[in-house]
N, C-alpha and C positions, 0 to 999 in steps of 0.2 A: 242399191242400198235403200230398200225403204221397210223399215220394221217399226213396229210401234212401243213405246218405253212409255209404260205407266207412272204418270206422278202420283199426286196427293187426291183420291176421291175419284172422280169419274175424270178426268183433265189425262187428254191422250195426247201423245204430240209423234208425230210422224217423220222420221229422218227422210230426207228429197235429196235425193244427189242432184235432178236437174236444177231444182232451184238454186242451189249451190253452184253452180255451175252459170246459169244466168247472173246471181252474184255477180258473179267474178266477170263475167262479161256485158255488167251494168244495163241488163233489163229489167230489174224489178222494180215496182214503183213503190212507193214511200212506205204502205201498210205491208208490203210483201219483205219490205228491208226488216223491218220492225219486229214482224213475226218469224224471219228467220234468226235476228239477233235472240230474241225469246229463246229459240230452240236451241242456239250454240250455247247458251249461261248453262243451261242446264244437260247438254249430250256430248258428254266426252270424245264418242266416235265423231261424230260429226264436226267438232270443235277441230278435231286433228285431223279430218277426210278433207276439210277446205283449208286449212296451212298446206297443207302436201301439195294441192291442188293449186293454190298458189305459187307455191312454191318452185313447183315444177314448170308449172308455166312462167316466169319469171326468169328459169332455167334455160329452156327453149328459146323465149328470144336474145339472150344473150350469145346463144350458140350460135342460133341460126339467122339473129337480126330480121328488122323489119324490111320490106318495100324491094327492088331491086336486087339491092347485093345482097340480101338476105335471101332471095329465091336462087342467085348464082351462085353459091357457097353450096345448098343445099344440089345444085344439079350435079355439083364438081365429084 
């Protein structure tokens, strides 16, 4: 998912699945948080690509749990 959605004037803004993705797995550093907030106020797709993303992921370890029992559930 990376397409470009024109605002107002010259101002492009670029939908990032990976950075969306580092989101959720807390490696962006403060200006990369910032600028992605920027892009979700304004990108419906993208606003909705990281809930699902979340969402699902939140899903998965409930299913499959973390650390041990969570790997011997998955072998079963």
């Amino acid at each position: 998912m990376n397409h470009k959605k024109e605002l107002s004037g010259d101002i492009m803004m670029r939908c990032n699945f990976e950075k969306m993705v580092r989101y959720l797995d807390k490696q962006l550093n403060i200006d990369e948080k910032l600028e992605l907030f920027d892009h979700l106020d304004q990108c419906d797709v993208c606003r909705e690509a990281i809930y699902l993303l979340a969402r699902d992921r939140d899903a998965a370890l409930f299913v499959f749990g973390t650390g041990k029992a969570g790997v011997d559930r998955m072998a079963s």
